[in-house]
C-alpha positions in Angstrom: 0.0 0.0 0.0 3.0 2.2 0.6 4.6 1.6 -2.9 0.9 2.2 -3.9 0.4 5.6 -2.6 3.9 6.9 -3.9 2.7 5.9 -7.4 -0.7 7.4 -7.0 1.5 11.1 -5.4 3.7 10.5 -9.1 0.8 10.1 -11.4 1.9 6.4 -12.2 -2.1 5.0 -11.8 -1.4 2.1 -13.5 1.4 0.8 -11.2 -0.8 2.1 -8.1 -2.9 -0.1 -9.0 -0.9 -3.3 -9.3 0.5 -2.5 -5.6 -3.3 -2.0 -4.5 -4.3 -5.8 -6.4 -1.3 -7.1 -4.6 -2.0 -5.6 -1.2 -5.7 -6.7 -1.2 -4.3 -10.6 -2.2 -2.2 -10.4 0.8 -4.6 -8.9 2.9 -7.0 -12.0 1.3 -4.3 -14.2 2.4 -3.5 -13.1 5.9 -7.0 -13.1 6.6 -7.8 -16.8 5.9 -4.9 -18.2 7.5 -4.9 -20.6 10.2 -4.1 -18.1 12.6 -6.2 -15.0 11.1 -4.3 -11.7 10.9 -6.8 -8.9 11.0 -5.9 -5.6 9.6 -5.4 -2.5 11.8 -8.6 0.2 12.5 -8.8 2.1 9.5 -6.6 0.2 7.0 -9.4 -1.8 5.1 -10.9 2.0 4.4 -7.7 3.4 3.1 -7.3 0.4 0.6 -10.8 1.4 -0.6 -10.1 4.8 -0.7 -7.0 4.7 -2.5 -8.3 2.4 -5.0 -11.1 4.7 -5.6 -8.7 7.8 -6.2 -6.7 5.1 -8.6 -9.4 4.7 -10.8 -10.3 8.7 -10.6 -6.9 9.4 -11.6 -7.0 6.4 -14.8 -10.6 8.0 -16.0 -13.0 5.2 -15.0 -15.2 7.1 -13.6 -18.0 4.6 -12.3 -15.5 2.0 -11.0 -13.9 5.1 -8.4 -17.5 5.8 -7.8 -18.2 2.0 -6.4 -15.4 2.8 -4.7 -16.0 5.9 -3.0 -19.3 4.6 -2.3 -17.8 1.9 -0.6 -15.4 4.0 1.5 -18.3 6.2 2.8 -20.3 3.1 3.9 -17.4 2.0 6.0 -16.8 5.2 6.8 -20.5 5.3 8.4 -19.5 2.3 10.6 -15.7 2.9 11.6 -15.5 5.0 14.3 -11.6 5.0 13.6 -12.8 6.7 10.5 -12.0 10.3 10.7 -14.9 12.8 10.1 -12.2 14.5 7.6 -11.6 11.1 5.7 -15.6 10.1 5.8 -16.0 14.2 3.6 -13.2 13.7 1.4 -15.1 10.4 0.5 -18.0 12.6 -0.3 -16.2 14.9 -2.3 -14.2 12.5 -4.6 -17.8 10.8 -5.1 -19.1 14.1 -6.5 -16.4 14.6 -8.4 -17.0 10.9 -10.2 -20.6 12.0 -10.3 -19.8 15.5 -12.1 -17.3 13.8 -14.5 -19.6 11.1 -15.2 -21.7 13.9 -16.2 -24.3 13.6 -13.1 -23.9 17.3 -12.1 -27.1 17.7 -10.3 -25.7 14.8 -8.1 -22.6 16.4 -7.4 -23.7 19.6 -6.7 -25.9 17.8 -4.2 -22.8 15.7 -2.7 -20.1 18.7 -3.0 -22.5 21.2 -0.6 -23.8 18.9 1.7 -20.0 18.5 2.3 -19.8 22.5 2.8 -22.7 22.5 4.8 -21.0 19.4 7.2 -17.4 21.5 6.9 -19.2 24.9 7.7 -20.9 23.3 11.5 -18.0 21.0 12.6 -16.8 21.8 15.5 -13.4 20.8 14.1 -11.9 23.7 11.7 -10.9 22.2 8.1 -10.3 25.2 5.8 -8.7 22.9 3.3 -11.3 20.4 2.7 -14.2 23.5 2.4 -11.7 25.1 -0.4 -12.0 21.7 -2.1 -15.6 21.2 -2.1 -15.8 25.0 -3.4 -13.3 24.4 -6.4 -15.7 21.3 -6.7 -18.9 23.3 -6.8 -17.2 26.0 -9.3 -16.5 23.0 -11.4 -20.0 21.7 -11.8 -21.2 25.7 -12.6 -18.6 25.9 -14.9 -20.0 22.6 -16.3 -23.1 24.4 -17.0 -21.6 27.4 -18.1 -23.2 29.4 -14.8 -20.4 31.9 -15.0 -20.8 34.0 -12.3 -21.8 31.4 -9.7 -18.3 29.4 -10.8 -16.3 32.9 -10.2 -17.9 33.4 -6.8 -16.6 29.8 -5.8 -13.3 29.7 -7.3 -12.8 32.8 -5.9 -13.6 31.0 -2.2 -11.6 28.4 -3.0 -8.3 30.5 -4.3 -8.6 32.7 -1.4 -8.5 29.9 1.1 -6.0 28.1 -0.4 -3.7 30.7 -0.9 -3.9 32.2 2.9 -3.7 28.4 4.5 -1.5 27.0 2.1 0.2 29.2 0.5 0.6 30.7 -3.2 2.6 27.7 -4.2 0.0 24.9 -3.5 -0.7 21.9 -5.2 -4.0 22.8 -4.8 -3.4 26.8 -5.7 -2.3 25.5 -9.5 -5.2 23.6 -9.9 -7.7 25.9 -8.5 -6.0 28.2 -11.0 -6.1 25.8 -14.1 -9.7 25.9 -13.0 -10.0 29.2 -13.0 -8.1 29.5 -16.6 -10.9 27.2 -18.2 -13.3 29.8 -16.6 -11.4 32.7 -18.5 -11.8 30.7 -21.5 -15.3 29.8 -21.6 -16.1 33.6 -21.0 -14.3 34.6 -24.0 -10.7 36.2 -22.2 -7.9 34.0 -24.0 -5.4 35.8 -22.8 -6.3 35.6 -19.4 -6.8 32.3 -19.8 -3.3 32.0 -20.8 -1.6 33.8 -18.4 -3.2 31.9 -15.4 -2.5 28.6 -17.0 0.8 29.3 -17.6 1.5 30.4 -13.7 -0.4 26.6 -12.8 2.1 25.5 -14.9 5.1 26.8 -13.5 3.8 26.2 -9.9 2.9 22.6 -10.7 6.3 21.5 -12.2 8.7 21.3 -8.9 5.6 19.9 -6.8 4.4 17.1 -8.7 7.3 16.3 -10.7 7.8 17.2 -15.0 6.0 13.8 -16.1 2.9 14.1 -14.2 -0.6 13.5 -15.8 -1.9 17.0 -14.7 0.9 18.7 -16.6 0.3 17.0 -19.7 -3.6 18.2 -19.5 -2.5 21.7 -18.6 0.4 21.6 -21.2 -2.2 20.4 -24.0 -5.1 22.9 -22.9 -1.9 25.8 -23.7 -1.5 24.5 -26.7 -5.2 25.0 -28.2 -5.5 28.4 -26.4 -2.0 29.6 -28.5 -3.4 28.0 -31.3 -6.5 29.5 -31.2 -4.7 33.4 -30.5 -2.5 32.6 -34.0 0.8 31.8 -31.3 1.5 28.9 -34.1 5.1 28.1 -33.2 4.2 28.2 -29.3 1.9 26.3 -29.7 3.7 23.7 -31.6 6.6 23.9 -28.8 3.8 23.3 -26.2 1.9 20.2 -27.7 5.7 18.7 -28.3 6.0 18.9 -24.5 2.9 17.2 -23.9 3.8 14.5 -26.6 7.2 14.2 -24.1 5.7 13.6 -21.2 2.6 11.4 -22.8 5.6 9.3 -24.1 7.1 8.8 -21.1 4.0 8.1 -19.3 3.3 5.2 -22.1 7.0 3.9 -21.6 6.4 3.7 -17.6 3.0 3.6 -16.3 2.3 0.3 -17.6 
C-alpha cells in the first residue's frame, strides 16, 4: 500500500494499482490463515479509498464511484474513520458523479459536504476550499459563470492564505479558474493563469505528471487559437514528451 500511494503522489495509476491488487491478495491471504491476521482500524478503508482515487486518476469514472461509495459506507461504521476522511469520501464521489456527467448529483454531494465543513466543530479550511473548487466545477460545467467565479474565488482565497501561493491545490484551482477565462471569452487571461499553474505545478508534482500533460495540452489550443502557431507547436511537443514517457512507464 506504501509503494501504492507513492505511485498514485507521481501520477503512475497504473502501477498504483498493481500495488493495490497485490496488497488486497495479501490482505485476502492473511486473513484466511490458520491463525487470522486482521488488519489494523482504519486500514481496510484506506485500501478502498486509494483504489477509488486510482481509478479517478486512470478515467474510469463509475468503477472510483463504487469505490467511493464503498469508503463512505465503512466510513459510516468505523468509528476510527476520521470525520475528515468520511468528507473527502464525499467529495471524490461528487467529483466521479460530475465527471460522469451527473452534475445535479454532485452539486448535491459537493455542498452537503460544505454544509457538514461549515458546522464542525473541528476547523478544516482545506477540505471546504476543495468542495468549493468542486462546486465552481459543476457551474462551470453548466456554463453558470458567475456562480463558478464566486466559488473559485472562495476556494483560491482559502487556499492561498492556508497553504500558501505555491500549493498543489493553488495551481489547480488556477487551471480551474483559466478554463473559466476561456469559456467567458478572455484568452489571454486564460493564458496567463495557465501558464502560472504550470510553473507552480512543475517542482511539486514532478515534470511527467498526468496534470501537466492536460494543462500543457489545454496551452497549446489556447496559443493556437490566439494565431501563437510556433508556441503552440513547442507546447503540444512537451505534452507529446511527457505522454511518451507516461506510455514507456506507467504500464
Amino acid at each position: 500500500m506504501a509503494v501504492a500511494r507513492m505511485a498514485y503522489s507521481q501520477g503512475d495509476y497504473h502501477a498504483a494499482l498493481r500495488n493495490l491488487e497485490s496488497a488486497r491478495m495479501r490482505i485476502e491471504e492473511l486473513q484466511s490463515a490458520p491463525i487470522p491476521i486482521r488488519m489494523q482500524e482504519g486500514e481496510t478503508h484506506r485500501l478502498i479509498r486509494l483504489f477509488g482515487k486510482t481509478y479517478l486518476g486512470l478515467g474510469l469514472y463509475k468503477a472510483a464511484k463504487d469505490y467511493f461509495q464503498q469508503a463512505i459506507e465503512l466510513a459510516n461504521v468505523d468509528a476510527s474513520v476520521l470525520q475528515k476522511e468520511r468528507i473527502s469520501d464525499m467529495r471524490h464521489l461528487a467529483e466521479c458523479l460530475r465527471l460522469n456527467g451527473e452534475g445535479n448529483q454532485a452539486e448535491e454531494v459537493y455542498s452537503k459536504c460544505v454544509e457538514e465543513l461549515k458546522t464542525s466543530k473541528v476547523a478544516d479550511e482545506s477540505s471546504l476550499a476543495k468542495a468549493y473548487l468542486g462546486l465552481g466545477q459543476v457551474c462551470l460545467d453548466r456554463k453558470e459563470l458567475d456562480k463558478a467565479d464566486h466559488f473559485l474565488a472562495l476556494a483560491l482565497g482559502t487556499f492561498e492564505r492556508i497553504k500558501g501561493g505555491k500549493s498543489f491545490w493553488y495551481a489547480r484551482t488556477l487551471m480551474t479558474i483559466a478554463r473559466m477565462h476561456y469559456l467567458a471569452g478572455r484568452t489571454e487571461q486564460s493564458e496567463q493563469v495557465l501558464e502560472e499553474a504550470l510553473n507552480l505545478l512543475e517542482p511539486l508534482v514532478g515534470p511527467y505528471h498526468p496534470l501537466r500533460a492536460r494543462a500543457l495540452n489545454g496551452l497549446a489550443a489556447l496559443l493556437k487559437l490566439e494565431g501563437k502557431d510556433l508556441a503552440a507547436d513547442e507546447t503540444f511537443a512537451h505534452m507529446q514528451v511527457i505522454e511518451h514517457y507516461l506510455r514507456q512507464h506507467d504500464v
